[in-house]
FIKOLZA-1660 file (N, C-alpha, C; in steps of 0.1 Angstrom, whole numbers, plus 5000, padded with zeros to 4 digits):
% residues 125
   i   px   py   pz ch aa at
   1 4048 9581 5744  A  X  N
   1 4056 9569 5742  A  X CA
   1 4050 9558 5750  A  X  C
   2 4048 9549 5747  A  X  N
   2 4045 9537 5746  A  X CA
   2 4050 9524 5761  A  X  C
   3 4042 9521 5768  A  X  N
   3 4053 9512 5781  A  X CA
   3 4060 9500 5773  A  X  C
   4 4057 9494 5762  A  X  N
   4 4065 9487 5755  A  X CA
   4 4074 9491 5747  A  X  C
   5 4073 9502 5744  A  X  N
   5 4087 9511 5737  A  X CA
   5 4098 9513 5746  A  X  C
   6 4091 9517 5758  A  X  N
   6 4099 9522 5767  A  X CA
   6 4107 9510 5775  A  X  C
   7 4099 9502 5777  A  X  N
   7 4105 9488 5780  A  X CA
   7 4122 9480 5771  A  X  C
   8 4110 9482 5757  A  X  N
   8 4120 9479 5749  A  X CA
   8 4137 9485 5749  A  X  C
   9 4135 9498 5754  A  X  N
   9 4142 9511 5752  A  X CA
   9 4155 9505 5765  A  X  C
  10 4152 9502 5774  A  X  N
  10 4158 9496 5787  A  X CA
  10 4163 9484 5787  A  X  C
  11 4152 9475 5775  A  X  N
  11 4160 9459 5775  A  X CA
  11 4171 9460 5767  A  X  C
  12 4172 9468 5756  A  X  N
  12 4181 9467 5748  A  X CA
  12 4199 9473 5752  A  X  C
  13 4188 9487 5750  A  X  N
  13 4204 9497 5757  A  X CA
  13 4202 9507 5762  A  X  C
  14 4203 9510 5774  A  X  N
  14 4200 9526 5775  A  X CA
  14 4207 9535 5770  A  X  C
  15 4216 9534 5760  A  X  N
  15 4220 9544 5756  A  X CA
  15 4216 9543 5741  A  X  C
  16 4209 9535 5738  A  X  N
  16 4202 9537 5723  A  X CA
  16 4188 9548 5725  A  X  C
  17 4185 9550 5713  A  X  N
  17 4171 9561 5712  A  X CA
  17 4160 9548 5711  A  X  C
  18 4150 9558 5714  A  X  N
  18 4135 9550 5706  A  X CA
  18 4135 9550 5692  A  X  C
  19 4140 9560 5687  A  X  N
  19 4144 9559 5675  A  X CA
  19 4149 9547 5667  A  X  C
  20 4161 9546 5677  A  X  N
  20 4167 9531 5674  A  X CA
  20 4161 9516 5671  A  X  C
  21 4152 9519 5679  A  X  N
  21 4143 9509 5681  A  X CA
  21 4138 9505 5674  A  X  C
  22 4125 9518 5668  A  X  N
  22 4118 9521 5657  A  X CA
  22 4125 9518 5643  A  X  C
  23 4137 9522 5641  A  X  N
  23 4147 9514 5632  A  X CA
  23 4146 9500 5630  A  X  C
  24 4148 9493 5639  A  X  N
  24 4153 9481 5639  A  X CA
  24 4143 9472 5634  A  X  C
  25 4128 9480 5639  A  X  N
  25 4115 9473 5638  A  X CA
  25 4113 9474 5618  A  X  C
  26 4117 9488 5616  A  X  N
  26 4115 9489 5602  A  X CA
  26 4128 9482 5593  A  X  C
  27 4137 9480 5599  A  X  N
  27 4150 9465 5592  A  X CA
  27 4143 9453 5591  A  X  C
  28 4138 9452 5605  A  X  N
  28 4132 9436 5602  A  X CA
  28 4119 9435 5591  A  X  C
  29 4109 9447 5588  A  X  N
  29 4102 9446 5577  A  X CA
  29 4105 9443 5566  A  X  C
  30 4115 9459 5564  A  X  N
  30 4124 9455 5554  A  X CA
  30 4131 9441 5546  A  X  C
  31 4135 9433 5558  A  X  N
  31 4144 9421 5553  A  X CA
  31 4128 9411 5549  A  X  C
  32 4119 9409 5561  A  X  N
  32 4105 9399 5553  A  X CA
  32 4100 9404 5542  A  X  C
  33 4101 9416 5540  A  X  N
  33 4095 9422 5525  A  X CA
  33 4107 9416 5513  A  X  C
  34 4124 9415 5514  A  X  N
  34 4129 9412 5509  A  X CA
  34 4129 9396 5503  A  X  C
  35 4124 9391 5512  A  X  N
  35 4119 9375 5519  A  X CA
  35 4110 9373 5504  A  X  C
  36 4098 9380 5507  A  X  N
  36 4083 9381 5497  A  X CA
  36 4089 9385 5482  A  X  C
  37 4097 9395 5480  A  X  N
  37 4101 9400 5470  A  X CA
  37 4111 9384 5462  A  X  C
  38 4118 9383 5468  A  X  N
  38 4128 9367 5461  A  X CA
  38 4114 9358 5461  A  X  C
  39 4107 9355 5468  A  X  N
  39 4097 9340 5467  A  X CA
  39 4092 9345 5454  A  X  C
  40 4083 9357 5456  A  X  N
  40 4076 9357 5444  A  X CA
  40 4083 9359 5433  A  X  C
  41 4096 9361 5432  A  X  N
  41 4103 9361 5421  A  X CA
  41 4110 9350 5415  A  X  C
  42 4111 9334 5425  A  X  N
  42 4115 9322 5425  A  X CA
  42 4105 9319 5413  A  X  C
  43 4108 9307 5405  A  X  N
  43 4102 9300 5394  A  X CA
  43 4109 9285 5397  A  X  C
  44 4100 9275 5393  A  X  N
  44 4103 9262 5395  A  X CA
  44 4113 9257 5392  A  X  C
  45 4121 9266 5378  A  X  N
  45 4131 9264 5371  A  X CA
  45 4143 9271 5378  A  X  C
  46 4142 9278 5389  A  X  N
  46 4155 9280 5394  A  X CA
  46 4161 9272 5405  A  X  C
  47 4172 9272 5404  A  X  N
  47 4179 9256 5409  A  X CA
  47 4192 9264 5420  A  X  C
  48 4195 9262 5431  A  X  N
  48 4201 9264 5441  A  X CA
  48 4212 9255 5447  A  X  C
  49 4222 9257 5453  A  X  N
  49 4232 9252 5460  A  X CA
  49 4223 9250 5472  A  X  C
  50 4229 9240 5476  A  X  N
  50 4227 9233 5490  A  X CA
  50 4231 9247 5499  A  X  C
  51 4244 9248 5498  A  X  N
  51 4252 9263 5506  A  X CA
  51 4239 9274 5507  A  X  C
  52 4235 9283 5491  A  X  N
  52 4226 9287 5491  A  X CA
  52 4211 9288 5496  A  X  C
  53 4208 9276 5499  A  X  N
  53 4192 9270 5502  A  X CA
  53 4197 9272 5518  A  X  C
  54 4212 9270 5527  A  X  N
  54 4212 9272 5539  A  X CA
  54 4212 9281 5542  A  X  C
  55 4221 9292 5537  A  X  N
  55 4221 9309 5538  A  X CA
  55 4207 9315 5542  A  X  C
  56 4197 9308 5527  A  X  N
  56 4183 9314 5534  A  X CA
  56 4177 9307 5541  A  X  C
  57 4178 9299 5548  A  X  N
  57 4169 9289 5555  A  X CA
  57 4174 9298 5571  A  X  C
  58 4192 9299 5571  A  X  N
  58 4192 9305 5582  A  X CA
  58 4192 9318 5585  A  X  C
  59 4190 9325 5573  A  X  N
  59 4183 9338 5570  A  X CA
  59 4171 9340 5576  A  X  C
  60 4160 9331 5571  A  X  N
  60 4150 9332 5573  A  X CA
  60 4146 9328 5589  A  X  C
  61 4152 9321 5595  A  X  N
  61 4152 9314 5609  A  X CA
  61 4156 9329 5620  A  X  C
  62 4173 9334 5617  A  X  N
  62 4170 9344 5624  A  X CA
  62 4155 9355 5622  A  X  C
  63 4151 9357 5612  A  X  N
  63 4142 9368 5606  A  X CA
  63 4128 9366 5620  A  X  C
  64 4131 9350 5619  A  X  N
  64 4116 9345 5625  A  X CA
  64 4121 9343 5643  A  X  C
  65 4129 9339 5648  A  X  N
  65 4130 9348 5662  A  X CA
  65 4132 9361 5662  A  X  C
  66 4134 9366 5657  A  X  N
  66 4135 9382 5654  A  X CA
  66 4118 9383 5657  A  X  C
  67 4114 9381 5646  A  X  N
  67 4097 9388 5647  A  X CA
  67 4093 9379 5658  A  X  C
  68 4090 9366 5664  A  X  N
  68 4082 9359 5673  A  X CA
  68 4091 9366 5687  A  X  C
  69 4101 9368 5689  A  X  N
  69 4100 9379 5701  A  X CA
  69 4099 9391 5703  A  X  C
  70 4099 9399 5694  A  X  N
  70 4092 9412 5695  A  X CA
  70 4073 9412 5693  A  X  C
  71 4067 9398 5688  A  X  N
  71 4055 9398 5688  A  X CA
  71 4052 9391 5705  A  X  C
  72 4060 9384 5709  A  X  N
  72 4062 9384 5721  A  X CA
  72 4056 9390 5737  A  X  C
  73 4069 9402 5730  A  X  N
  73 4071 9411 5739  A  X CA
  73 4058 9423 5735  A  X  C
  74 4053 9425 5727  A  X  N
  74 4041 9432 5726  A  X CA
  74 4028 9427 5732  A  X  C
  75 4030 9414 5730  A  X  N
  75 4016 9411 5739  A  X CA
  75 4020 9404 5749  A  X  C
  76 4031 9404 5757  A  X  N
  76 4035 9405 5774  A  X CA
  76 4033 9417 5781  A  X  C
  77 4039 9428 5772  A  X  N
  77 4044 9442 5777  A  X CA
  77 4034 9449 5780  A  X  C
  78 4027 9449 5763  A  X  N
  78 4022 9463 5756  A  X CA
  78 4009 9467 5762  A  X  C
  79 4003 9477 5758  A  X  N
  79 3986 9479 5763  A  X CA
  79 3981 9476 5750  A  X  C
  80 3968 9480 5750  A  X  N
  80 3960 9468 5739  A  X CA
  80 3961 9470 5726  A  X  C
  81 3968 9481 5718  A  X  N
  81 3968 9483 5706  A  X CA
  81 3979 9476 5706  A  X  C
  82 3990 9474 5713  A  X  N
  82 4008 9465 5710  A  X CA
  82 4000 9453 5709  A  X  C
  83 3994 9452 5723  A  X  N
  83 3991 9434 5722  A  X CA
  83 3981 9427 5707  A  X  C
  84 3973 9439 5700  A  X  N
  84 3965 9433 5691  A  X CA
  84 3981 9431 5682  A  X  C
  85 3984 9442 5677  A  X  N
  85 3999 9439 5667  A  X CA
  85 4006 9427 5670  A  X  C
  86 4009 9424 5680  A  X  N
  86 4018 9414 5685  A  X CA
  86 4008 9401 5680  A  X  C
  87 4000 9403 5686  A  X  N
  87 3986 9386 5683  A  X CA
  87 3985 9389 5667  A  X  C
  88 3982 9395 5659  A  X  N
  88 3983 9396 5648  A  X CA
  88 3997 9391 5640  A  X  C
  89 4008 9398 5643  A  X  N
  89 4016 9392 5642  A  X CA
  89 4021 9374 5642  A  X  C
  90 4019 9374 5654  A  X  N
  90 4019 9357 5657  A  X CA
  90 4014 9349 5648  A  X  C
  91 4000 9354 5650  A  X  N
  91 3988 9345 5637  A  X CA
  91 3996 9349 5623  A  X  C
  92 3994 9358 5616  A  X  N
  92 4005 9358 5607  A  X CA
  92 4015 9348 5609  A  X  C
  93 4022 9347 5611  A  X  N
  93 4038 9338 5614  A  X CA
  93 4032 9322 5614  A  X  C
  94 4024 9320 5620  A  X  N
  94 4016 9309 5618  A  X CA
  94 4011 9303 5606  A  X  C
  95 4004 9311 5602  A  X  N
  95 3997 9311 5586  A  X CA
  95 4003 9310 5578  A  X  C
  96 4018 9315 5583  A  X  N
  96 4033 9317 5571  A  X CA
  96 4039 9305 5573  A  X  C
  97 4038 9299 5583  A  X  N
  97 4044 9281 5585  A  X CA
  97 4035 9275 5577  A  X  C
  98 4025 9275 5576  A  X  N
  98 4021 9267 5571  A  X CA
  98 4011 9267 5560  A  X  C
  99 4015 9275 5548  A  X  N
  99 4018 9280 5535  A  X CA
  99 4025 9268 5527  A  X  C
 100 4011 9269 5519  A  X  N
 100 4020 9253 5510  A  X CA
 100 4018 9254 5494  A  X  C
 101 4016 9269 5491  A  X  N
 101 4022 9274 5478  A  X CA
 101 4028 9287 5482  A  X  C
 102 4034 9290 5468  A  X  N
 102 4043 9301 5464  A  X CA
 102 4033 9311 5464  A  X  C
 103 4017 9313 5456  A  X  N
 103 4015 9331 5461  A  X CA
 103 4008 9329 5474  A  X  C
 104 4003 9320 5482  A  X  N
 104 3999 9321 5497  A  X CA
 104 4012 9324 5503  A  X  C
 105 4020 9320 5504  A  X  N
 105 4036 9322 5508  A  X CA
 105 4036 9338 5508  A  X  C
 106 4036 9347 5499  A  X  N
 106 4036 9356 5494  A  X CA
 106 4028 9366 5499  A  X  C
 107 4016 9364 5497  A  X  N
 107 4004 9369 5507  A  X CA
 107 4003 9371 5521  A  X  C
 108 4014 9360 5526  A  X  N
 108 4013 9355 5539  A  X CA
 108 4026 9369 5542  A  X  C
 109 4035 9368 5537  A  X  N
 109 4049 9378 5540  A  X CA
 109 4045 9389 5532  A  X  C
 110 4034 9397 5527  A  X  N
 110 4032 9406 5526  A  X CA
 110 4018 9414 5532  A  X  C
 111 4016 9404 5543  A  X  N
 111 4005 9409 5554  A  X CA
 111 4016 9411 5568  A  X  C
 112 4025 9404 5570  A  X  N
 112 4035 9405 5579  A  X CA
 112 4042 9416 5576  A  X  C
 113 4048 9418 5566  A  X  N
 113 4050 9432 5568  A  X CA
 113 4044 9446 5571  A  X  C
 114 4032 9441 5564  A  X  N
 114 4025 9455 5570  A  X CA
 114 4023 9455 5580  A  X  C
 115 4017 9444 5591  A  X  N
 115 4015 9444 5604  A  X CA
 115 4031 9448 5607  A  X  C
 116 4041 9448 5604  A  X  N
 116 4058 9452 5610  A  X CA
 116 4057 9471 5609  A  X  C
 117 4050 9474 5598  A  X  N
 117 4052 9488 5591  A  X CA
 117 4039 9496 5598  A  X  C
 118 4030 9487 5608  A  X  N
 118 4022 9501 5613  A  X CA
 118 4025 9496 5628  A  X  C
 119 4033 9484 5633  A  X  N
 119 4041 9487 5642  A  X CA
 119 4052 9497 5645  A  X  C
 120 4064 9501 5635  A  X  N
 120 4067 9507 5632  A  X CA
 120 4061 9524 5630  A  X  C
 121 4050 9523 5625  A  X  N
 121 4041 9538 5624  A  X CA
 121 4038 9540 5638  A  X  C
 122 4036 9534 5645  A  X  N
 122 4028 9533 5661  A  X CA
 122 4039 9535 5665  A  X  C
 123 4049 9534 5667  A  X  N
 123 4070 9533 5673  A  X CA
 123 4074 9546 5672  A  X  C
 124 4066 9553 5659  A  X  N
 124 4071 9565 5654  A  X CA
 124 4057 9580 5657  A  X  C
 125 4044 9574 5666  A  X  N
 125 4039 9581 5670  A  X CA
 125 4046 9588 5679  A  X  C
% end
């Protein structure tokens, strides 16, 4: 187990598992892969409520403190394989700001997930 797992394991709750953890890490994949799945499924022709366009805007806002502190805390905590994840991560999330079509957008949140899913695999060593 991991001193960033274990870290994590104590900031959170001590009475959650690593398990737990490892969960959480594969929710948040989950939801950016959800993220990639709707973009690339948007077309110029679909048209949105204001209400709507905020849902995901603040959808996506928590999604992204969510991942920029757990990429964070990997390369504060981790030893060098978290810290590369974590730096990878970041740069991803970067790359994903500033994305100024629809399949780079796409590309961008489906490289972030994988960097989430062998975080996750590494969570689950």
């Amino acid at each position: 187990m991991s001193r960033i797992l274990i870290t994590l394991f104590f900031a959170c709750c001590s009475t959650l598992g690593l398990a737990d953890i490892c969960d959480d890490i594969n929710e948040l994949a989950n939801d950016w892969n959800e993220v990639a799945n709707f973009v690339d499924e948007c077309s110029v022709n679909d048209t949105f409520t204001d209400r709507e366009l905020k849902t995901l805007e603040n959808y996506i806002a928590d999604l992204t403190k969510d991942t920029y502190g757990l990429a964070d805390a990997l390369i504060d905590l981790g030893d060098k394989r978290e810290t590369r994840l974590g730096t990878n991560m970041r740069k991803t999330m970067a790359k994903l700001a500033e994305s100024e079509d629809q399949d780079t957008t796409v590309i961008m949140l489906d490289k972030l997930v994988d960097i989430l899913d062998k975080t996750v695999d590494y969570c689950d060593e």
